[in-house]
N, C-alpha and C positions, 0 to 999 in steps of 0.2 A: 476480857474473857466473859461467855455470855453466862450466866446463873443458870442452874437446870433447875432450879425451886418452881415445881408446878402451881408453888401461890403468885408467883412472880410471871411465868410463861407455860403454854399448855404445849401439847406435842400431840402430831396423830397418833400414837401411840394411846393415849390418855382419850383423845375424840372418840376415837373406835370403840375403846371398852365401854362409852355410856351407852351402847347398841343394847345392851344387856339388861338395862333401867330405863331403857325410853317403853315403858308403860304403866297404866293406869291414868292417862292424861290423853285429851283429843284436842282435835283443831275441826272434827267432825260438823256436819251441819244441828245433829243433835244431838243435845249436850246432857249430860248429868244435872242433876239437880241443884247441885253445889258450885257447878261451875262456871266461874267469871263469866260465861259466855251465854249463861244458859237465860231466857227470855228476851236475850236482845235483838233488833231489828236485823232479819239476816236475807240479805241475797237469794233470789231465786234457786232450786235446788241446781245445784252444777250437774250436768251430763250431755255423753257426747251419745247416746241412742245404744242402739240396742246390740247385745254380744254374741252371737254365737253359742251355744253352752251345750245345746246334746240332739241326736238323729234320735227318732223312737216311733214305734209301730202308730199308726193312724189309731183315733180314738174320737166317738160321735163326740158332735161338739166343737174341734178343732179347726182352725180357719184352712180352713183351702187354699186359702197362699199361701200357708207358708208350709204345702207340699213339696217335697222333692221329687221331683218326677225322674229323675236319674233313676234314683236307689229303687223306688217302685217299680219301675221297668223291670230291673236289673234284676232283683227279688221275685217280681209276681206279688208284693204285698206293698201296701199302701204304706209311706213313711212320711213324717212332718219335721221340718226343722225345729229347734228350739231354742228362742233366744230367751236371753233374760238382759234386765237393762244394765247397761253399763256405766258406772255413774265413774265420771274421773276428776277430780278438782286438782289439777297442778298447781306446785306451791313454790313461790318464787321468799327464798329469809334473806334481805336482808340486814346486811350484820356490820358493826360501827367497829374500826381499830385504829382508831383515832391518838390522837395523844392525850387528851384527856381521859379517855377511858384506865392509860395505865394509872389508875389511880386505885390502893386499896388497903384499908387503914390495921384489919385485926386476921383477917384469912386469904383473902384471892383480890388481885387484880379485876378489876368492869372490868378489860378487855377480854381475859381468861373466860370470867364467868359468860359475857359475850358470846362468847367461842363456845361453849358447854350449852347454851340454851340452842343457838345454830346447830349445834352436833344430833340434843335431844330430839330437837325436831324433825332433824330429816330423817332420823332413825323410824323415828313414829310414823310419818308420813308412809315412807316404804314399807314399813310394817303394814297399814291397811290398802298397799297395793297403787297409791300414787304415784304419781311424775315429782322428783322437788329439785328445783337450781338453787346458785345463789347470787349475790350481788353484793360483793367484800368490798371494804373500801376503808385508807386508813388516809393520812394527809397529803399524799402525792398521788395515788391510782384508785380506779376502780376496777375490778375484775367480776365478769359476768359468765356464768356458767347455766347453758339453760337446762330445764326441768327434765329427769331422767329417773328413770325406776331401777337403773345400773348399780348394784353396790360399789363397783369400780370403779365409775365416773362419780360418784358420790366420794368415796375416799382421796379421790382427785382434788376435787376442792378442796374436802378438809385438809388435805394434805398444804394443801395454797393456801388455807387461812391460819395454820399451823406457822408455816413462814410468816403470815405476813404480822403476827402474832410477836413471833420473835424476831422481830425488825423493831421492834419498841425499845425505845433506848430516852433518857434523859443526860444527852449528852452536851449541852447547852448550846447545842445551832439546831437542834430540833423545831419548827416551829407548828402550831395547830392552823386547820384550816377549818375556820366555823363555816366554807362552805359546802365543807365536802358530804353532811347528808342529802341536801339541796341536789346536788353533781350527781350525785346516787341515784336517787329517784330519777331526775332525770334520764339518766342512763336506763333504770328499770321501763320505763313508760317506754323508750326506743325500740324494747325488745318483747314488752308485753302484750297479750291478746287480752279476752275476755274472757270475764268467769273463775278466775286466779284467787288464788289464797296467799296473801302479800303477811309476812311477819318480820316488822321492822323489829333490830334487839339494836338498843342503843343509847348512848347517858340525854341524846335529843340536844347537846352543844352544838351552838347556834341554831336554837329553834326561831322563829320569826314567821313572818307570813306567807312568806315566797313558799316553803316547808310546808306551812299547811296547805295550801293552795294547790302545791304539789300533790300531796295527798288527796287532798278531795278529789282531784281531778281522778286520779287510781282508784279511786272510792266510788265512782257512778260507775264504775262495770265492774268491778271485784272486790273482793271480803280483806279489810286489814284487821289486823290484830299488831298490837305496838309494845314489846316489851321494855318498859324503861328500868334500863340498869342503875343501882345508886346504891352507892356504898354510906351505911349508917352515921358515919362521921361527918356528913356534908353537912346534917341536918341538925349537928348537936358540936360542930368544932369550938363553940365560944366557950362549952362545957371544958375542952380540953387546957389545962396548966399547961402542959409541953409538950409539941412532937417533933418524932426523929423520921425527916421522911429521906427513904432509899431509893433509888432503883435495881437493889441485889448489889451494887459493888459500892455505890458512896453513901455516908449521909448527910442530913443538913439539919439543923436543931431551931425550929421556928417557934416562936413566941406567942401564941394566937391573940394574948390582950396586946400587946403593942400595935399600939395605932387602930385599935379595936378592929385588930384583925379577924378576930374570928369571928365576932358579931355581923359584919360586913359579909363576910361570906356565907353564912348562916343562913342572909336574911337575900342574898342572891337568890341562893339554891330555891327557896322554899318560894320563893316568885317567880324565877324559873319553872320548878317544878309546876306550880298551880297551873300556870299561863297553858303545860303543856297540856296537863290535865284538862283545864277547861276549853281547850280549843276545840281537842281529839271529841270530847264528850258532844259536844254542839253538833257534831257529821256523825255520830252513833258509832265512834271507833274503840273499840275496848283496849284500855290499857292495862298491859299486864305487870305491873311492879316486881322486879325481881332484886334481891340487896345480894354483896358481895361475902353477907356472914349467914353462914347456913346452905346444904346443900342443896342445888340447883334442881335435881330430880324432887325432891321432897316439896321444894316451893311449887315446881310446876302442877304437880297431881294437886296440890291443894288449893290452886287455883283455876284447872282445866278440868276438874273429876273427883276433887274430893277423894274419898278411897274406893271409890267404884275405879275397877282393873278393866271395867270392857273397852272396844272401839270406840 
């Protein structure tokens, strides 16, 4: 029987409502002052030309092409179209629900918090009038949904990452697939253009070079940004005397010193970690550190905006 403990599993229900907290944080070309993003090397500005915006009476000055000679006729008085530019940066998250993600030691599951920063962002995204898809992906599929400014086709997916969410199970034939971010990106590059705003949310299990590589290559025509999910007990389990880990219906009672278990995985994580860190920084990709203790909306602004509320 499946657990309804939102620390354990999220639900669209739960995705929808962060519509209401997805601001004070950008993915914007310019940044706040405070914001992870703000001085770093960034992509030409994204736009696809010019929009349409208003008809209005003839004024010295004005170009002459961009006369409407319909409406003049039509009138007896001179009229000019008016555009203004229309800047559009379509945003492709993808988002990891993996089985290592169900991992979460004092408040939420990586995968949940996962789901919550994907939710945050497309909320944000449509709020300043872009395009945003996604590209889910947990040990057996990847599911691609491309970029739409639809509330409906956005609730779509999250509705699909909501399932695919709650298909996480520690049933012991489960197994992990460290190549399934590798699969992913792949999959992204098959369907992506130029000039895209890519935000990987992910713990980066099985990171290696194929992974970067991947990246770079997504990185000479468009903007990544890389949230890495990591729950605070990775980087301090030797700390821990004893834990009782769940999946919402069993437990199991693990020893961290025996066989200097927890030392050994401490000293994984934190090499892992670096590795990810020092690769992403080499190609100018910002990583946005996000942990499984403390709210999700609260981390983003502090790290996209500071307490500046604008676009």
């Amino acid at each position: 029987m499946r657990t309804d403990d939102p620390q354990v599993y999220t639900s669209l229900k739960a995705l929808i409502k962060l519509r209401y907290g997805a601001t004070g944080f950008s993915y914007l070309p310019v940044q706040p002052v405070r914001s992870l993003l703000s001085g770093r090397k960034r992509s030409r500005l994204r736009g696809r030309g010019l929009d349409f915006d208003e008809l209005r009476h003839y004024r010295p000055g004005d170009d002459i092409r961009t006369m409407d000679w319909r409406v003049t006729n039509r009138t007896g008085k001179p009229h000019v179209r008016v555009y203004t530019e229309e800047r559009d940066r379509p945003v492709y998250i993808v988002v990891d629900q993996r089985l290592p993600m169900f991992f979460g030691s004092q408040e939420k599951m990586k995968s949940v918090i996962a789901a919550e920063v994907a939710a945050l962002t497309a909320w944000r995204v449509l709020s300043v009038g872009d395009r945003v898809g996604c590209v889910m992906f947990n040990d057996n599929q990847q599911l691609e949904f491309s970029p739409s400014r639809g509330e409906r086709k956005v609730m779509a997916w999250l509705g699909q990452l909501a399932s695919m969410n709650q298909s996480l199970s520690v049933d012991g034939t489960a197994k992990s697939n460290p190549q399934g971010l590798l699969e992913a990106l792949h999959r992204l590059q098959s369907c992506i253009g130029h000039d895209y705003l890519i935000v990987v949310v992910s713990d980066f299990y099985g990171w290696d070079d194929k992974v970067m590589h991947a990246l770079r290559r997504l990185r000479e025509h468009n903007d990544i940004v890389c949230s890495l999910i990591y729950d605070p007990l990775e980087s301090s389990i030797s700390d821990a005397r004893q834990l009782v880990v769940s999946d919402g219906r069993y437990q199991l009672e693990i020893d961290p010193d025996k066989h200097s278990l927890g030392d050994r995985f401490a000293e994984h994580f934190s090499g892992s970690l670096s590795k990810v860190r020092t690769d992403l920084k080499k190609y100018d990709i910002p990583v946005l550190p996000v942990q499984t203790v403390g709210d999700v909306t609260h981390q983003l602004r502090e790290q996209l905006g500071g307490r500046r509320s604008s676009q």
